[in-house]
C-alpha positions as CSV (number, residue, x, y, z in Angstrom):
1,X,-57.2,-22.4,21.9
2,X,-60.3,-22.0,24.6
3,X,-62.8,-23.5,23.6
4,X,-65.2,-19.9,24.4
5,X,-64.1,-19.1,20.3
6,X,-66.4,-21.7,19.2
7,X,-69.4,-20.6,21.8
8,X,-72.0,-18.5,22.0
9,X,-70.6,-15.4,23.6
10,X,-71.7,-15.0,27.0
11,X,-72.7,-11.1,27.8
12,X,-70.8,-10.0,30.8
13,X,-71.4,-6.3,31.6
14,X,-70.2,-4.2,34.9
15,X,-71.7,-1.0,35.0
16,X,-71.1,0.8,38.1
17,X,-73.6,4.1,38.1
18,X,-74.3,5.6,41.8
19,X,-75.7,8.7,40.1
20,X,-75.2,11.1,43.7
21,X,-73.9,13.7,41.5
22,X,-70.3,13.5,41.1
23,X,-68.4,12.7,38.3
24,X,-67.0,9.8,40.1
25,X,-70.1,8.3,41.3
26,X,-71.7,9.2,37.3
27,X,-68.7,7.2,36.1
28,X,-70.2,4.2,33.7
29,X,-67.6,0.9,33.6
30,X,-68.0,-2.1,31.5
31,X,-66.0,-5.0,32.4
32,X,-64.6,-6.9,28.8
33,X,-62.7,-10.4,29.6
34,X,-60.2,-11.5,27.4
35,X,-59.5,-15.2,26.6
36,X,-57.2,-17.3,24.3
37,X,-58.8,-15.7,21.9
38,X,-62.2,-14.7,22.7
39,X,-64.1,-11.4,24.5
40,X,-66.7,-11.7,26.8
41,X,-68.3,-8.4,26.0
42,X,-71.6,-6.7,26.0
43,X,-73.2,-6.3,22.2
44,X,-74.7,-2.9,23.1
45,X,-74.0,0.2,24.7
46,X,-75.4,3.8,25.5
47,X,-73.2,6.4,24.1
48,X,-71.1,9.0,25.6
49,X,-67.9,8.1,28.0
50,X,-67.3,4.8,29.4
51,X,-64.3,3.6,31.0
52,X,-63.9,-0.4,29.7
53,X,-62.0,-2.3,32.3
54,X,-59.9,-4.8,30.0
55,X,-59.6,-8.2,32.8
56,X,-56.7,-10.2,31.3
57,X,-56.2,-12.2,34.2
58,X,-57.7,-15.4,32.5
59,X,-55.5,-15.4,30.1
60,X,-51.9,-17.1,28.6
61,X,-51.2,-14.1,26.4
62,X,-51.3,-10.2,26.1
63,X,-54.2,-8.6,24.7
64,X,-55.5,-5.4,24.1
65,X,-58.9,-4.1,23.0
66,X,-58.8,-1.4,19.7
67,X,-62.1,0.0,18.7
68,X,-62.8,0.8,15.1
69,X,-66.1,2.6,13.7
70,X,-67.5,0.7,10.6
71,X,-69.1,3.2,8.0
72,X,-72.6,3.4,8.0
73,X,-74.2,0.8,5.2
74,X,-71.3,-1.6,5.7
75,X,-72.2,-4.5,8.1
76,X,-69.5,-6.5,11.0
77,X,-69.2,-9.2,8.7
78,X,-68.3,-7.3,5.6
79,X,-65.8,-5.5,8.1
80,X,-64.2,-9.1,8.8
81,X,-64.2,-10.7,5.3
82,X,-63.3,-7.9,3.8
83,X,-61.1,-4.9,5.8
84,X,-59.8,-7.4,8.2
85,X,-58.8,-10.0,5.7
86,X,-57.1,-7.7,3.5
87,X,-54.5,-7.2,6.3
88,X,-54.6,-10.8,7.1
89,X,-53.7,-11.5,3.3
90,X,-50.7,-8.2,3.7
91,X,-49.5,-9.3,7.0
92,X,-48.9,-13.2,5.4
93,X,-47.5,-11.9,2.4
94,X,-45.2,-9.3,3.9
95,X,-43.8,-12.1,6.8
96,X,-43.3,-14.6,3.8
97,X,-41.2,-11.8,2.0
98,X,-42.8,-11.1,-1.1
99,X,-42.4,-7.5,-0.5
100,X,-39.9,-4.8,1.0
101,X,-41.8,-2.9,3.9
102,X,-41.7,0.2,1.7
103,X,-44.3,-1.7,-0.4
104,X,-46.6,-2.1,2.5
105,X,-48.7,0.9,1.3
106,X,-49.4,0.1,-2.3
107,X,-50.0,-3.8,-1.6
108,X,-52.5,-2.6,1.4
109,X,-54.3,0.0,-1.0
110,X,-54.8,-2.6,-4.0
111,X,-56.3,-5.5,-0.7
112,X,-58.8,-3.0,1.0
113,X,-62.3,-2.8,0.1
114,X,-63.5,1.1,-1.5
115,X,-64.8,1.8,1.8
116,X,-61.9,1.3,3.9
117,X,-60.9,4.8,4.4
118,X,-64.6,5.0,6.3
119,X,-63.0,2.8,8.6
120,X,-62.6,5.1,11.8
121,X,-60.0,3.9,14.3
122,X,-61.2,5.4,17.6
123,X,-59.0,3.7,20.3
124,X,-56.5,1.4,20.7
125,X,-53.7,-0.8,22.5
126,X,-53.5,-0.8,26.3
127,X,-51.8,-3.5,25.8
128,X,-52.6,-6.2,29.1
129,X,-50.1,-9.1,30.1
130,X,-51.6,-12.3,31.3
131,X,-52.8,-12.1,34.8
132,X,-53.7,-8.1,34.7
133,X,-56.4,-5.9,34.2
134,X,-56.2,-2.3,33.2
135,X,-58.6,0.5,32.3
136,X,-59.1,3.4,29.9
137,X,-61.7,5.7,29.1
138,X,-63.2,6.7,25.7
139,X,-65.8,8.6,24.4
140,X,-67.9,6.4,21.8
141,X,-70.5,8.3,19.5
142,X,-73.4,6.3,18.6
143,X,-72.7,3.8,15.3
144,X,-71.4,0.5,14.7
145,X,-68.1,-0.7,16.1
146,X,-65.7,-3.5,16.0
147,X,-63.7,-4.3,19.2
148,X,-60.6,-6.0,18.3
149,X,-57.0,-7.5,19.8
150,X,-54.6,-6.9,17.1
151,X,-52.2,-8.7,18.9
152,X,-50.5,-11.4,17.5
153,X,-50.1,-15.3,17.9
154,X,-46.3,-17.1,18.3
155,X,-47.2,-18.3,14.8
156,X,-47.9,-14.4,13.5
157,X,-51.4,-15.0,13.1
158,X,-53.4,-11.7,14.1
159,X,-55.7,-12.8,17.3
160,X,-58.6,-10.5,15.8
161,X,-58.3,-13.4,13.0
162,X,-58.6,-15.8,15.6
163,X,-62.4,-14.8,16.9
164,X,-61.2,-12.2,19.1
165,X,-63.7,-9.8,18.0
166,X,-67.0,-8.9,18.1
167,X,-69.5,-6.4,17.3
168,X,-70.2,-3.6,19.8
169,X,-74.0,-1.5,18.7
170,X,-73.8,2.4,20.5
171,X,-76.9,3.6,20.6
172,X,-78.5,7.2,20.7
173,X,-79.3,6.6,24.4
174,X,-76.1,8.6,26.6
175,X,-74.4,7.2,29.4
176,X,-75.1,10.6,30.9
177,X,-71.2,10.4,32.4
178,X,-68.6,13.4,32.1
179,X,-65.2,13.4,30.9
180,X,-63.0,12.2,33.0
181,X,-61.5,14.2,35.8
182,X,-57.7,11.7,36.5
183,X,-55.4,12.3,38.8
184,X,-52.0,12.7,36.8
185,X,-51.2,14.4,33.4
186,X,-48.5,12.6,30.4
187,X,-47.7,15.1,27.9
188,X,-46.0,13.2,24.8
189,X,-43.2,15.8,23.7
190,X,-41.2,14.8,20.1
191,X,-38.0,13.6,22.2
192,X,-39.2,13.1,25.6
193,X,-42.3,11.8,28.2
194,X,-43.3,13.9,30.6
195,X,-44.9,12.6,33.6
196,X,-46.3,14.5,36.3
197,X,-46.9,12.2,39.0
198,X,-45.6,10.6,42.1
199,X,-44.6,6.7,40.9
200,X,-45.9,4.7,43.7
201,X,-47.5,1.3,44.1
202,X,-51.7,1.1,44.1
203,X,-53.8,2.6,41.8
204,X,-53.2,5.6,39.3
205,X,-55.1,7.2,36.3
206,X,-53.8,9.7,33.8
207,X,-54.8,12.2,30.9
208,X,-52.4,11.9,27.9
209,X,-51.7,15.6,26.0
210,X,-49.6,15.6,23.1
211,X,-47.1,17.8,21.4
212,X,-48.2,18.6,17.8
213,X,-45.5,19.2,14.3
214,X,-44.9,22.1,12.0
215,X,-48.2,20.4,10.5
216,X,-50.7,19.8,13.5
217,X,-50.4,16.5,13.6
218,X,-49.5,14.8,17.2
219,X,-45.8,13.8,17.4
220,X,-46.7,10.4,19.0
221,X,-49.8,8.7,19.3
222,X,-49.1,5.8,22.1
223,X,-47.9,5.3,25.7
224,X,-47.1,2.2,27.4
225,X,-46.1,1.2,31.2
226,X,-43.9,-2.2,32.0
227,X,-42.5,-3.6,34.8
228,X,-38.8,-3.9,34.2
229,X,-36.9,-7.5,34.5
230,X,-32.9,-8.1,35.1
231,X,-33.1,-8.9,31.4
232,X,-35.4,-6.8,29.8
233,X,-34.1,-5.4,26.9
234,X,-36.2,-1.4,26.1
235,X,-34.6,-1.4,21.9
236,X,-35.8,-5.4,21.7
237,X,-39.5,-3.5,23.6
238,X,-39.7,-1.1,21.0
239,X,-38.6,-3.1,17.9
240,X,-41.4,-5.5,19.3
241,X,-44.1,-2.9,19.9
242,X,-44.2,-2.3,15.5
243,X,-47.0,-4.1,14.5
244,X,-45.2,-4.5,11.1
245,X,-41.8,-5.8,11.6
246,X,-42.2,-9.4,11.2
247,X,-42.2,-10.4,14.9
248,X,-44.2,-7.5,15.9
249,X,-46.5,-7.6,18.6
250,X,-46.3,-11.2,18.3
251,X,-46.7,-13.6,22.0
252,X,-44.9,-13.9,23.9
253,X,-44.1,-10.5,24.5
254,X,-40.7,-9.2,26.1
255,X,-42.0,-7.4,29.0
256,X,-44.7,-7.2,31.3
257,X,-47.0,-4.7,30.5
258,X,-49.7,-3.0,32.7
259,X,-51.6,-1.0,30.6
260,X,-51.3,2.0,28.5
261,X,-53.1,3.3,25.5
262,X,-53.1,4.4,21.4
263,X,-54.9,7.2,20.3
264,X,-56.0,8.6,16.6
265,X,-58.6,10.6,17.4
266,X,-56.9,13.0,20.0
267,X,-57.3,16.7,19.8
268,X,-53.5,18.2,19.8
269,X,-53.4,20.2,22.8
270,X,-55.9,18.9,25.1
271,X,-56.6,15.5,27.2
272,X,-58.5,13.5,25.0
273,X,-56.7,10.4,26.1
274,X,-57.6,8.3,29.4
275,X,-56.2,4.8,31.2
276,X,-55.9,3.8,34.4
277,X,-53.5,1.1,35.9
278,X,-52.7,-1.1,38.9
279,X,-49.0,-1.0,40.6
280,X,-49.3,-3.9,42.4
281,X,-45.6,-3.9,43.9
282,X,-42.2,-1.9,44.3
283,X,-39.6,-2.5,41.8
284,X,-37.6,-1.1,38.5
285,X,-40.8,-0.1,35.4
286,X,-40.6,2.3,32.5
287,X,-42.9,4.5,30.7
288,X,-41.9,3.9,27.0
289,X,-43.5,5.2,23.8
290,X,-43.2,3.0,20.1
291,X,-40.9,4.8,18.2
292,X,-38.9,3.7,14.9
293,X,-36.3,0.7,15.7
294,X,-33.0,2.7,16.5
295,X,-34.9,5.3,18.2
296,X,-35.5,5.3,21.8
297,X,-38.2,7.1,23.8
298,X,-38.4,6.0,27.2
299,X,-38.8,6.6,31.6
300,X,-37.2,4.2,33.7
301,X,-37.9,4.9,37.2
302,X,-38.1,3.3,40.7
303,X,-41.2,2.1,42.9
304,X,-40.3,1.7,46.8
């Protein structure tokens, strides 16, 4: 474990702001670096869009950073002793078998504090293999926020458990920075990713629309991109990529990811979803989406 968990955290913020009037010079980045398992992260923010550069590279295992709102009145450490350790307490319970996964819903409703439905999950994912960095772009409303790696260890212990978390303040002040204006467009459909895009090596950034049920509700909520191995097995990617099946997002992961992103606060029908991503060097990858073990929802293309 690096011994950063036990430190002070350092503040490491890089904010690039040339503010000459387009959006690209307006954009606002803030550089978080990931450990085993520790952030280097700033403690405070302005509000409004920012684009959070997640730097793996110092790193053994794959990370991601998931923001969550805590309700107003309820403080980070109530969110950690409380809301987090109720899913510590499922998660142990449910990987020593003292329940069927159909059970997951009542044990996790009699764990959770009263307030845990305040809990707002904002962003999440983009998952990072060691070695990477990746970026996406949220919109963050002033409030209280938790930035976690829900990741797990070889052991199944959540990294968030782990001290890879902290506290993130947004404040009334505004970034002053648009939406995003990307490059390339994913739309999500029920049975099948559509990219629109030419798949090349350097650098590429995407807005991610999704197709909505009978109900309103987006079909699928996440979006992944791997480099593809002689071995790499997509069903064993998927069954991996459910944070609740026993060896579920557990290290070391089965594929190398370079970035990606899960939403739950998208608006059906238009790009409220943003990442960006490195291809660093031709070869086999493929776009795949989490879907239930059995099903399969993926791309596999070529890079020359």
């Amino acid at each position: 474990m690096n011994t950063l968990k036990h430190l002070s955290f350092i503040t490491i913020l890089s904010i690039i702001m040339c503010g000459c009037g387009t959006q690209e010079e307006k954009e606002y980045r803030v550089e978080i670096i990931a450990y085993d398992y520790a952030f280097q992260a700033p403690d405070e923010l302005p509000s409004g869009w920012i684009t959070f550069v997640l730097n793996n590279e110092q790193a053994h295992e794959i990370h991601e950073i998931s923001f969550a709102r805590i309700p107003e009145g309820i403080t980070y450490s109530e969110y950690l002793n409380e809301y987090v350790r109720a899913w510590e307490i499922l998660l142990q319970e449910y990987q020593a078998g003292e329940f069927e996964r159909s059970g997951i819903s009542a044990r996790v409703n009699e764990l959770l504090p009263e307030w845990a439905d305040g809990v707002e999950y904002v962003n999440a994912r983009g998952l990072v293999s060691p070695g990477r960095s990746a970026d996406k772009t949220i919109y963050l409303a002033p409030g209280l926020y938790s930035v976690d790696c829900w990741v797990k260890t070889e052991d199944g212990i959540i990294h968030l458990a782990t001290g890879m978390t902290r506290p993130l303040t947004i404040t009334d002040e505004s970034t002053n920075s648009p939406e995003p204006s990307f490059d390339n467009r994913i739309t999500l459909n029920e049975n099948a990713i559509d990219v629109q895009w030419n798949a090349e090596t350097g650098f590429h950034s995407f807005a991610v629309g999704m197709e909505v049920d009978s109900e309103g509700n987006p079909v699928h909520n996440n979006i992944h991109l791997i480099k593809l191995e002689e071995n790499t097995d997509l069903d064993e990617v998927n069954s991996w990529l459910d944070w609740y099946k026993v060896g579920g997002l557990r290290a070391p992961a089965p594929a190398d990811f370079l970035g990606g992103v899960s939403t739950y606060d998208a608006v059906p029908g238009e790009s409220a979803t943003y990442f960006s991503l490195e291809i660093d060097e031709p070869g086999e990858y493929a776009w795949i989406v989490q879907v239930p073990e059995g099903e399969q929802l993926w791309n596999i293309f070529n890079v020359q």
